[in-house]
C-alpha positions in Angstrom: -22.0 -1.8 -41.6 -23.8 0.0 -39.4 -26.3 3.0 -40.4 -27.9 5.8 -38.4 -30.1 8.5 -39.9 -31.4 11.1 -37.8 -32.3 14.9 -39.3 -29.6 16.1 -41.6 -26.7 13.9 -41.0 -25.7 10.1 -41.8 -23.3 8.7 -39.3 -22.0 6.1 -41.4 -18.9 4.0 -39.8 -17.0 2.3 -43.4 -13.8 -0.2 -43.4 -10.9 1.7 -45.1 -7.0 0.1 -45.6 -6.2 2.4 -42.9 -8.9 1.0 -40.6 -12.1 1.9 -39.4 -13.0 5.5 -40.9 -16.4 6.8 -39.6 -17.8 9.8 -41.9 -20.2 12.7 -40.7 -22.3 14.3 -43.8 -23.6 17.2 -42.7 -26.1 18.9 -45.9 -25.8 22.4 -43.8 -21.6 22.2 -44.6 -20.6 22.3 -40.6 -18.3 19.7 -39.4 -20.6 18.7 -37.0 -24.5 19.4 -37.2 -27.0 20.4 -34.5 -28.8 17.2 -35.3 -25.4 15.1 -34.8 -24.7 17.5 -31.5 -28.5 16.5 -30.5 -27.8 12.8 -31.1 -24.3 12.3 -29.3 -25.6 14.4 -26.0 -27.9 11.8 -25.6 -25.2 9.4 -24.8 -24.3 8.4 -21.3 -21.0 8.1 -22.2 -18.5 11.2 -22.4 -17.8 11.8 -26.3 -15.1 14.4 -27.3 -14.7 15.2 -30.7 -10.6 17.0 -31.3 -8.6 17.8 -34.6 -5.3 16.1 -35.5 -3.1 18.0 -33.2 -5.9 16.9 -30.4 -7.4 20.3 -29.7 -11.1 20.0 -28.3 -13.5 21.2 -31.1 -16.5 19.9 -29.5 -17.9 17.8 -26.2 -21.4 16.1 -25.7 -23.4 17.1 -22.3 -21.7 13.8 -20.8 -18.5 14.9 -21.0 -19.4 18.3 -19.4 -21.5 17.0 -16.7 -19.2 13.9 -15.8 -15.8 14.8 -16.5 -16.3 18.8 -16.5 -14.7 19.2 -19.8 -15.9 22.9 -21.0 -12.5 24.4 -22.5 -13.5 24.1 -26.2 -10.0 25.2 -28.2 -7.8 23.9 -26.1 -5.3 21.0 -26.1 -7.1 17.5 -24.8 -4.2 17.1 -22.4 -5.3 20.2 -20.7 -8.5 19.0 -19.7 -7.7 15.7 -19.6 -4.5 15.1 -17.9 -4.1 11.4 -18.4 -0.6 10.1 -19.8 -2.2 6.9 -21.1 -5.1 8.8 -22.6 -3.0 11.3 -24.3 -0.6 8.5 -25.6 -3.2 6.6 -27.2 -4.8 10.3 -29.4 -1.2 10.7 -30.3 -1.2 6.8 -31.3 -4.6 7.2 -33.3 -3.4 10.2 -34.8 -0.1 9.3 -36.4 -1.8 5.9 -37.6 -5.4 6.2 -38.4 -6.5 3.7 -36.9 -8.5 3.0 -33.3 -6.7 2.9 -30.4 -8.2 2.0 -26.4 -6.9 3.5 -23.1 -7.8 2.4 -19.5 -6.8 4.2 -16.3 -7.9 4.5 -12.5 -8.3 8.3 -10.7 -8.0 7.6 -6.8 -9.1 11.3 -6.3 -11.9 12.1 -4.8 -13.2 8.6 -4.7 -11.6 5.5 -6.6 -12.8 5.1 -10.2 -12.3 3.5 -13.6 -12.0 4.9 -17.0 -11.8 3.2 -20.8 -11.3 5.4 -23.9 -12.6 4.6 -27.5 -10.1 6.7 -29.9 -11.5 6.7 -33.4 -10.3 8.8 -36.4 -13.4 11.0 -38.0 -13.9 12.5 -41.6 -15.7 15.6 -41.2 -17.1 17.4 -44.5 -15.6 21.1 -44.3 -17.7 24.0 -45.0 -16.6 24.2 -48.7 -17.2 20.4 -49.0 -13.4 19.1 -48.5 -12.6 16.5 -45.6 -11.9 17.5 -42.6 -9.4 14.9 -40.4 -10.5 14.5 -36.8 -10.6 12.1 -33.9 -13.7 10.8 -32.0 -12.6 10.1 -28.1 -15.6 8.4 -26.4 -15.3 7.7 -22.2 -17.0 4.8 -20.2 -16.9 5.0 -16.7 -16.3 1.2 -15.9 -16.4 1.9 -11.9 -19.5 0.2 -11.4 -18.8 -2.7 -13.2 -15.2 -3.1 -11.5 -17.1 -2.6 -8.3 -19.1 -5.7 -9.2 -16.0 -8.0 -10.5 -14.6 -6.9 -7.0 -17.8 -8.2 -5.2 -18.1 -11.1 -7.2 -14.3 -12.2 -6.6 -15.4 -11.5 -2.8 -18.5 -14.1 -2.4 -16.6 -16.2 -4.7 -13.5 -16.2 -2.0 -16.2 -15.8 1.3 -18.0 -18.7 -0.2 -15.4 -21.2 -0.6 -14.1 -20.2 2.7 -17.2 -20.5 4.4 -17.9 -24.2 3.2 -13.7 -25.1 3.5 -13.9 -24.4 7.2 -16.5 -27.2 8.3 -15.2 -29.7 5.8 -11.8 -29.1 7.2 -13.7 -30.4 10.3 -15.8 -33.2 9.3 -12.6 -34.3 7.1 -10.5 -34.4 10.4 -13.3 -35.9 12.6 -13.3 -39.0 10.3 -9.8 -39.4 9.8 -10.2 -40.0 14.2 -13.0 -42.2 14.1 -11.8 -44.2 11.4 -7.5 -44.4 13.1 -7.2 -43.7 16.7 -11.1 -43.9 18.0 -12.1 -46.6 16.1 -13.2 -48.4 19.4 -14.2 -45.4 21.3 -17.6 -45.1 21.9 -17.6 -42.3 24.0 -15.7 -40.5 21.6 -17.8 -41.3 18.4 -20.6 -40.5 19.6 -19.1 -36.4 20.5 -17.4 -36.5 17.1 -21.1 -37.8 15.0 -22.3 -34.9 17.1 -20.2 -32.7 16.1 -20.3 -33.3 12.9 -23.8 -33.4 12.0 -24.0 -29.7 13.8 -21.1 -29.0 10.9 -23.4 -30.4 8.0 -26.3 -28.1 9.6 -24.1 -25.0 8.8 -22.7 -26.1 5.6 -26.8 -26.7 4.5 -28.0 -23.4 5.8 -25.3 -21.3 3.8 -25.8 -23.8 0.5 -29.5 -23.1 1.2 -29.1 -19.3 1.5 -26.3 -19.4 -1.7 -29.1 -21.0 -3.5 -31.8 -18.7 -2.4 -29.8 -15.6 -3.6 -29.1 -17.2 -6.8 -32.7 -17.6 -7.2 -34.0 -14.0 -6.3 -30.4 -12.4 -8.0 -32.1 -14.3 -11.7 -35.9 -12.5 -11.2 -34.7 -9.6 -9.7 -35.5 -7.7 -13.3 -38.8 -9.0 -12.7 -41.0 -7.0 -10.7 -43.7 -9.1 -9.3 -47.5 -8.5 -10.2 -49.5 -10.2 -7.8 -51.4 -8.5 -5.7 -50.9 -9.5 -1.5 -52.0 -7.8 1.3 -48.9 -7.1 3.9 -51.1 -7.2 7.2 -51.9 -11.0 6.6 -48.3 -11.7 5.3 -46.5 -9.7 8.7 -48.6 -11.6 11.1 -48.0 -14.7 9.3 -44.3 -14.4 9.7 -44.8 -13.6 13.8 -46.3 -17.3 13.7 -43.9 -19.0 11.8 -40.7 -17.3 14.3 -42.6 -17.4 17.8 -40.8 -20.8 18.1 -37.8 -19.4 18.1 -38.4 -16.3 20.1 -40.0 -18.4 22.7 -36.8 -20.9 23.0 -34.6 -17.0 23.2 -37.2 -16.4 25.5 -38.5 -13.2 23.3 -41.1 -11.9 23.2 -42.5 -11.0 19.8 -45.1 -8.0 20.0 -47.5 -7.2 17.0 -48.7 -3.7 15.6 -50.5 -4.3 12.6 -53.2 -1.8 11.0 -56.6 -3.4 10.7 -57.1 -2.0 7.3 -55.8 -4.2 4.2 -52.0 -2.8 2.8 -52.4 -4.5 -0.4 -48.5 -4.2 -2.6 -47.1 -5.8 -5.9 -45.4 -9.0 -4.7 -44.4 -12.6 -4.2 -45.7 -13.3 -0.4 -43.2 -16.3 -0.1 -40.3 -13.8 -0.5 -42.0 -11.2 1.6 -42.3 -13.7 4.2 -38.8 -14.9 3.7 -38.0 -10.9 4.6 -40.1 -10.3 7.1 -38.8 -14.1 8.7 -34.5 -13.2 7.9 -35.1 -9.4 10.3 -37.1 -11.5 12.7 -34.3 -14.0 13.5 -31.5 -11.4 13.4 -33.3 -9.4 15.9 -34.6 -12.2 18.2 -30.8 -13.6 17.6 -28.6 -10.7 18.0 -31.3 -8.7 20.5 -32.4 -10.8 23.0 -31.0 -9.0 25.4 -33.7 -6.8 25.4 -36.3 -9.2 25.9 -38.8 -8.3 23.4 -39.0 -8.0 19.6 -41.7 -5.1 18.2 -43.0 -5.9 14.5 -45.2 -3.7 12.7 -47.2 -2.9 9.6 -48.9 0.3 8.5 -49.6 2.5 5.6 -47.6 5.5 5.1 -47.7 8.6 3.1 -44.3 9.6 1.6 -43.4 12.6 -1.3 -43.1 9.8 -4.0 -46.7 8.4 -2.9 -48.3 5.7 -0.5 -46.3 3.2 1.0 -46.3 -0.2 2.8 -43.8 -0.1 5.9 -43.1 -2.6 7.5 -40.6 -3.0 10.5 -38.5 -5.3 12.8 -37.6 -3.5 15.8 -35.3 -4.9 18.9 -33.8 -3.7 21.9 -31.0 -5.6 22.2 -27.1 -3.7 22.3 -27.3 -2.1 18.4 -25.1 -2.0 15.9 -21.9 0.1 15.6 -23.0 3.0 13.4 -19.7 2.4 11.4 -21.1 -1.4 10.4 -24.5 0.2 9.3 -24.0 0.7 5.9 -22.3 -2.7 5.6 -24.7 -4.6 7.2 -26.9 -5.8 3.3 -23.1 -7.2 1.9 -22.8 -10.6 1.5 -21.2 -12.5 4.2 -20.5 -9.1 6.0 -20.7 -9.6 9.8 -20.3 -7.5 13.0 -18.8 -10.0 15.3 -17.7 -13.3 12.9 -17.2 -15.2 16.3 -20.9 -14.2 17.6 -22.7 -15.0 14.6 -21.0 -18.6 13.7 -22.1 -19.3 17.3 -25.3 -18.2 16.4 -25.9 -19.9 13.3 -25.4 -17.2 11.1 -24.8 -17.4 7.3 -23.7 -13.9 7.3 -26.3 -13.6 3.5 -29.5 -13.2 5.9 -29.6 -9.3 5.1 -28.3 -9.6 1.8 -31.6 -11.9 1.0 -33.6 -8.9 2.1 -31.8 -6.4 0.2 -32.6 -8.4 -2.7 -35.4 -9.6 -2.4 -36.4 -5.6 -1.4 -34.5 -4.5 -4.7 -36.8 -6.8 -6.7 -39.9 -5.1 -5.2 -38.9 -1.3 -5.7 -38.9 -1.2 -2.1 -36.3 0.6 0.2 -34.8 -0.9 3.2 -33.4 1.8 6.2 -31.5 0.7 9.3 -31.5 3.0 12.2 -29.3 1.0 15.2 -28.1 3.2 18.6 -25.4 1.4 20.7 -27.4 0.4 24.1 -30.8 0.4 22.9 -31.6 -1.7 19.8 -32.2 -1.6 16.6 -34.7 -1.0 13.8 -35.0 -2.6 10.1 -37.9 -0.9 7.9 -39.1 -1.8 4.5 -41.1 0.5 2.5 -42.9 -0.9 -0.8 -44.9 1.0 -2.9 -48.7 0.4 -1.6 -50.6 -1.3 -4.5 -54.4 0.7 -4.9 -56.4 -2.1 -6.7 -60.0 -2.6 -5.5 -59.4 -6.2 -6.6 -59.2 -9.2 -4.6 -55.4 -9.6 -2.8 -53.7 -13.0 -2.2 -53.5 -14.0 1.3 -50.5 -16.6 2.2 -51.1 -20.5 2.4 
C-alpha cells in the first residue's frame, strides 16, 4: 500500500475484488482539489482524469503541453483519436479494473505512446462517490530509440568481428589443406592474418573502452587538469603518425593555464581519437591545426578546444551522424584506414561525461573542424598535469 499526503488530500491506491481502486479525499468536498491538481502537474507524464462515459473532467500541465489536450467536457476520443486508447477506457470502464494501451504516431516525427487506465473514486460535493477513470501517458520514444540503437551495435558489432574471422577461419583451412608445403604462400596468408587480428583488437579495444566510459558517464569527474598541458601532450603522442601521413601538426595553445573538471587520460583519449581522424581522413591537406583557448560564452567560461584539417570535408548530410556508433562516411575508406568506425562515438561520450559540447563544422573542399567546449573550472588550486 502505497500512501501520499500532501495539503488537503490523501491519494491512497487500496486492493478491492474489482481490482485496484485508487480513492481521492478531498476535506474541501471537490472531486479533485487544488492541492491534488498541484501535485499531478508536477508529473512528466500526461495524466487525464475522465468520468464513466470518458468525458475529460480534468488534465495536468503535461498533458496540455505535450499532447495539447485543452478541451475540458469533451469526449476523450475527441482529443485523443487513438482506437487502441479508446478501446482500452471503454475496457476499464465496463470492468473496473486497469487496463494498458501502446501505440506509435508517424506524424510529425515517429513516436511511441503507453497508457495507464485506472478506475478513480472521487468524493462528490455532498460526500457520495463519484466513479471516474485516471488515464496516465508515457512517451516511450526515447527509450524505443535506445532498444533500436542497442539492437544496432549489437548487429554492427557482431558483424564487425564476423567479417575478419570469416578470414582468418578461411586462411587456415589453406594453410592447413592445399598450402601446407607452400612457403611462399604461408608466409602472405600469416601476414594477412595477423593484420586481421590487429582489426579485430582495435574494435574489441574501442568496444571495451565505450563500455568503460558508457558505466561513469553519471559521474562527472572532479579533478582538477589544466587543458593547455593536456592538448600539447596529445600533439606528442600523434606526431608519429602525422609524420608517417606526412602531416603536419601545428599548435595554438594560450599560454595562460585552462584549468576544467576532468579525467586527463580520457581528455587525451579525445583530443588523440580527432587527431587521427583528421591526420587519417585529411591529409590531403597537408597540415593538421590544434588549438586551445579560453572562451566566454552566455552560460559562462569555457575551455575549447579544437582539431581542425584541411583535407576534402564531410558531406553536410553525414554531419549529424558522424558521433553514432559504427557510423561511417565511406565504409571502404575507413577499413582501409584502420577505422573502428566508434572513434567519435568515444568522444561524444567521453564529452557527455564532462558536460562538455562537441560542434562539427566540415565544408566539401576545404576541411574540417571538431570543437569541444567544457565548462572552464575557476579554482586557485593546484591542477593535475598528465604523466
Amino acid at each position: 500500500m502505497i500512501l501520499l499526503v500532501a495539503g488537503a488530500f490523501v491519494l491512497r491506491p487500496r486492493a478491492a475484488h474489482a481490482g485496484i481502486v485508487a480513492q481521492v479525499e478531498d476535506e474541501a468536498g471537490a472531486p479533485l482539489s487544488s492541492d491534488a491538481k498541484a501535485l499531478l502537474d508536477t508529473s512528466p507524464d500526461a495524466c487525464i482524469v475522465i468520468s464513466q462515459d470518458a468525458t475529460i473532467l480534468w488534465v495536468n500541465r503535461a498533458a496540455r503541453e505535450q499532447m495539447g489536450i485543452v478541451s475540458i467536457g469533451s469526449p476523450i476520443s475527441f482529443a485523443l483519436r487513438v482506437p487502441e486508447l479508446v478501446r482500452a477506457v471503454e475496457r476499464a470502464g465496463r470492468s473496473g479494473l486497469s487496463e494498458r494501451a501502446r501505440w506509435a504516431e508517424k506524424v510529425p516525427t515517429r513516436r511511441y505512446y503507453e497508457a495507464f487506465i485506472s478506475p478513480l473514486e472521487l468524493t462528490g460535493e455532498g460526500g457520495e462517490p463519484v466513479q471516474a477513470m485516471a488515464v496516465y501517458v508515457h512517451d516511450l520514444s526515447e527509450q524505443q530509440r535506445l532498444e533500436r540503437m542497442r539492437e544496432d551495435f549489437v548487429a554492427n558489432a557482431s558483424h564487425e568481428l564476423r567479417t575478419p574471422l570469416a578470414s582468418l577461419t578461411g586462411m587456415i583451412e589453406t594453410l592447413q589443406g592445399p598450402a601446407r608445403e607452400d612457403a611462399k604462400t604461408r608466409d602472405q596468408f600469416l601476414a594477412l592474418m595477423r593484420e586481421q587480428a590487429d582489426r579485430m583488437k582495435r574494435l574489441t579495444d574501442s568496444l571495451l573502452s565505450l563500455s568503460r566510459i558508457e558505466m561513469r558517464s553519471h559521474v562527472r569527474p572532479t579533478e582538477i587538469i589544466d587543458c593547455a598541458e593536456i592538448t600539447r601532450y596529445a600533439v606528442e603522442m600523434t606526431r608519429g603518425i602525422a609524420d608517417e601521413a606526412n602531416v603536419t601538426l601545428e599548435l595554438a595553445v594560450a599560454e595562460e593555464t585552462l584549468p576544467i573538471r576532468g579525467d586527463s587520460d580520457e581528455m587525451v583519449q579525445v583530443l588523440n581519437n580527432l587527431i587521427e581522424n583528421a591526420v587519417k581522413y585529411g591529409s590531403e591537406g597537408g597540415r593538421v591545426l590544434i588549438g586551445a583557448a579560453r572562451e566566454d560564452t552566455v552560460s559562462g567560461p569555457v575551455v575549447a578546444m579544437s582539431v581542425q584539417d584541411f583535407g576534402k570535408g564531410v558531406p553536410p548530410e553525414h554531419v549529424p551522424r558522424l558521433t553514432e556508433r559504427f557510423y561511417r562516411v565511406d565504409i571502404e575508406e575507413s577499413r582501409a584506414r584502420r577505422g573502428t568506425g566508434l572513434g567519435l562515438a568515444i568522444v561524444k561520450h567521453i564529452i557527455n561525461r564532462h558536460r562538455g559540447r562537441l560542434t562539427v563544422r566540415s565544408q566539401l573542399g576545404a576541411g574540417s573542424t571538431f570543437t569541444v567546449r567544457i565548462p572552464l573550472a575557476e579554482v586557485p588550486e593546484p591542477v593535475s598535469r598528465p604523466d
